[in-house]
Every structure is written in C-alpha cells, then in structure tokens.
N, C-alpha and C positions, 0 to 999 in steps of 0.2 A: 591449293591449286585446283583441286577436283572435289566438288562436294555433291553427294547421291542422298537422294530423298526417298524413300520408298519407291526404289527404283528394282523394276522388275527385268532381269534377266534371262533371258532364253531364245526361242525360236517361234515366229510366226502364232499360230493360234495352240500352240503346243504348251501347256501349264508352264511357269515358270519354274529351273532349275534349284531355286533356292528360297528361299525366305524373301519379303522386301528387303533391299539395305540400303540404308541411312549411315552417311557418316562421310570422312572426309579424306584425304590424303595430302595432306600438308606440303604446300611447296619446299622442294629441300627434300624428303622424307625418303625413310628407307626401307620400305614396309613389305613384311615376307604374309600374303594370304594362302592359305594350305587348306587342301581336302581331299579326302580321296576321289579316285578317279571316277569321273562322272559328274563331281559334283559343280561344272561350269568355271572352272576357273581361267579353259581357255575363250569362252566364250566372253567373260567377262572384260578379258583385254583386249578381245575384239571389238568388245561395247566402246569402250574409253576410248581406242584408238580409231571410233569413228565407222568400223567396216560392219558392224550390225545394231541395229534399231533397238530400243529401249522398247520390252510388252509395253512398259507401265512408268508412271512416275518420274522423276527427271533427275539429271545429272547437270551439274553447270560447271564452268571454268573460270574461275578468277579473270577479275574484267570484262566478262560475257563473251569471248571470244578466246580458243582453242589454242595452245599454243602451239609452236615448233614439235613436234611427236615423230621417234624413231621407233618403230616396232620391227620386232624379230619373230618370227613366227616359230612354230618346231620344226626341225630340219625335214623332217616327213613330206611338209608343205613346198619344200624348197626342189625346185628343177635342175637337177645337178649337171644336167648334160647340156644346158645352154651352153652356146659356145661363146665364153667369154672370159676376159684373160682377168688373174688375180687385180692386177692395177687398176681396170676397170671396174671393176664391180666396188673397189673401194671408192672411186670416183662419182661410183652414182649417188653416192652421199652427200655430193657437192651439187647438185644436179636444181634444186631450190634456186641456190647463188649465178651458175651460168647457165641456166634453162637447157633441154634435155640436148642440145645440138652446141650448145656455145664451147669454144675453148677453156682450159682452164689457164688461169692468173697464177703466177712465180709464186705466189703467197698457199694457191690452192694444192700445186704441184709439190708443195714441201709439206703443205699439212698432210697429204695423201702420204709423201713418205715415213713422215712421222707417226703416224699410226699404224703404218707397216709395222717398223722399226719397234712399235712398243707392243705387239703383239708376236714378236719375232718372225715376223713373215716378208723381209725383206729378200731373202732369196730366193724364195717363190713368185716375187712381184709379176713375173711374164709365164708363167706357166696358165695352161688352161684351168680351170675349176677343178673339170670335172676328172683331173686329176689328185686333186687333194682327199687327202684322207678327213674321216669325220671331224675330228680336234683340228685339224689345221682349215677346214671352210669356215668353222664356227669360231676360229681369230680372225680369219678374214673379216666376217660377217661382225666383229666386235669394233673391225678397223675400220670398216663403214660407221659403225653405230658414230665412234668418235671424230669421224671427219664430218657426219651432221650435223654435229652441236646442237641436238635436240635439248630441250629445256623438259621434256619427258620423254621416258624411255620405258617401254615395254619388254619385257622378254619372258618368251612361254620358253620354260623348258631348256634353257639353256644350257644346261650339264649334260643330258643325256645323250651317252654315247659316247662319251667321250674321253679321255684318258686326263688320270689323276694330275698329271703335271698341267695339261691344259686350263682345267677345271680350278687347279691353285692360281695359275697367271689370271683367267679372265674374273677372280674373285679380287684379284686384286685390283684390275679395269675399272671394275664397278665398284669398290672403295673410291678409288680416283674420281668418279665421275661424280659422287656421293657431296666427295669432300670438297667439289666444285659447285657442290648448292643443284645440282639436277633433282630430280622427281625420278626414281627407278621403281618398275614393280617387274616381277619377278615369277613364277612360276618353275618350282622346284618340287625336286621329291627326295634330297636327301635334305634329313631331319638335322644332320650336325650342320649345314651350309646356314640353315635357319635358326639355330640356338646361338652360333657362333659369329656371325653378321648382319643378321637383321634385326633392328631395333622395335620395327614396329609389324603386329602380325594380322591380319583378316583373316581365319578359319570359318571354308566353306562348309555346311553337310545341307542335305534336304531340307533338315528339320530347323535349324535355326545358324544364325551367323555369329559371330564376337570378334568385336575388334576391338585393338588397343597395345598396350606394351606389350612385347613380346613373352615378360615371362607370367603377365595375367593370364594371357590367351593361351600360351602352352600349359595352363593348369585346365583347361577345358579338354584337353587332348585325353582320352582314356589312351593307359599305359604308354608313362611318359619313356617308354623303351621302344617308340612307337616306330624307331630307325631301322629296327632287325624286325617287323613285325611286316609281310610285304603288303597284310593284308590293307595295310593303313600307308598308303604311297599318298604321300603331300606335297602341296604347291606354296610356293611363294609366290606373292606379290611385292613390289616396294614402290 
C-alpha cells in the first residue's frame, strides 16, 4: 500500500530524525515500528497521513493515489472540552459519506450504533465528551476509527493512559479490523502489545532503521527485556 524510498523525515530545515527509509507496508499488514522517545515515530504518521511534508525523497501509494486514511493522534492532541456529544463525534466518521452538514441514512445511523455497541459505549451514546474518562474517549475515538472504514489506519499511542481492560478490548478492535484486510500502523510503548500482536516491525533510532518480521527486528533491540527497561519506551507501527 505505502512504499518509502529514501524518504527523509522530520521538520522544515531541521536534519532529519532518522536515517533515510526505504521499504514498504503491505496492504493488509500489521506492522509494530518502535523506538525510543524522540526518535520520530510520531512524526512519521504524520508524514503517511498527509499532515507533514517529506525533507527528502518520496513515499507513493499503490495506484498513485492515497487512500481512505483514519488517523488518531495521542490524546494530549485531543480538545476534550469541545462541546460535543459521544454519538456525534462518532458520527464525524461518516462525515466523507454525508458531507460535514448532511443527514445521516438508517444504514449510517445503525453503523454508528454498532460501533458503540462493539466498543461498549452504548450507554454513554448522549453524554458530553468531556465527561468521559481516558479509556472510555479512546473507545469512543476507536468507534469513529470503525464507522470510517478507512482502508488505512494510523494510531499514535493508543494504550497510554489507559486502563488494562480497555487496552485488552481495543487490541482486540484492531485484530478485527486486521482480519478485515486494513493497513494498521501503530505507535506503542509496551513491549508485550508488540511481541504478542504485531507481525511485522520498523525499529526507529537516529543511527539506523530495520524493518521486517517482527522476531528479525526485535533481535536488533539490545536487551530483549526491553519492557521493564523505561529507559527503552517503544512504538509501534502496523
């Protein structure tokens, strides 16, 4: 789906974050990229998802043209005191299909339920946002991702903060969405989410990149106990 050619990452006239990288992510694919903090993995899906410029080198899309892309940013980004009710904000998912002012269709009105429902936030439907606690914005924000039906899916950081039960449902979301043939990348920092669901890994540092199966690439990790280690907090891509 995505293939990067010596593709330089970072900001403005600022050196690049990382190494060139070359290489590809397979439509379909599950792919966890990790490094520690700094080393651009959010900037990276900001690159792919269109909101910052390539230094260098270039990045193409199968068919020459971008597809359907849901990105989720880290909750840090997110305005939590907009006034705007759970059901809506799952709505603005649909927003592509009935442009930002149209009604929604019996079809869109049940999908929005349904992705309540599978993220268990159907009792919350009419509450304000910025009532919800962290785990429950970030079901919300997963029952957007599935009411867009993106064919690629971005998410920085999606565990953090979050509470363990949460963090089991929305890994199971993204098996789902997986085994629906999407394109997921990821941005994670615990290490067992990454050994234990992602098949395929990109590991960021300064000095050089590696991508490929996930248990090639976690032999590049120095000490592979790297989960208890906070010095080494890593990301996923997929």
């Amino acid at each position: 789906m995505i293939t990067l050619q010596q593709a330089e990452i970072g900001y403005g006239s600022v050196p690049p974050l990382f190494s060139p990288l070359s290489g590809h992510f397979a439509t379909g694919s599950l792919t966890a990229v990790v490094g520690v903090n700094g080393a651009g993995k959010s900037t990276l899906l900001k690159t792919l998802a269109g909101l910052q410029p390539l230094q260098g080198g270039s990045l193409h899309f199968s068919g020459n043209q971008p597809p359907r892309i849901a990105y989720l940013p880290q909750q840090t980004e997110l305005d939590r005191q907009f006034p705007i009710r759970v059901s809506d904000l799952v709505a603005i998912g649909n927003w592509e299909k009935s442009g930002m002012f149209g009604g929604l269709s019996k079809y869109a009105s049940r999908h929005i339920a349904e992705a309540l429902e599978c993220v268990g936030m159907t009792a919350m439907a009419s509450r304000p946002v910025g009532e919800l606690s962290g785990g429950q914005l970030q079901r919300v924000l997963f029952a957007r991702l599935l009411v867009q039906q993106a064919q690629l899916i971005l998410l920085d950081e999606p565990f953090t903060g979050i509470d363990s039960a949460t963090t089991q449902l929305l890994v199971q979301v993204i098996e789902q969405l997986y085994r629906q043939g999407r394109t997921l990348i990821a941005v994670l920092h615990d290490m067992s989410l990454v050994t234990n669901h992602f098949s395929q890994v990109l590991l960021l540092t300064p000095q050089c990149c590696h991508w490929g199966d996930a248990d090639w690439v976690l032999e590049h990790i120095p000490a592979l106990n790297v989960a208890s280690q906070p010095q080494y907090q890593m990301a996923v891509v997929s």
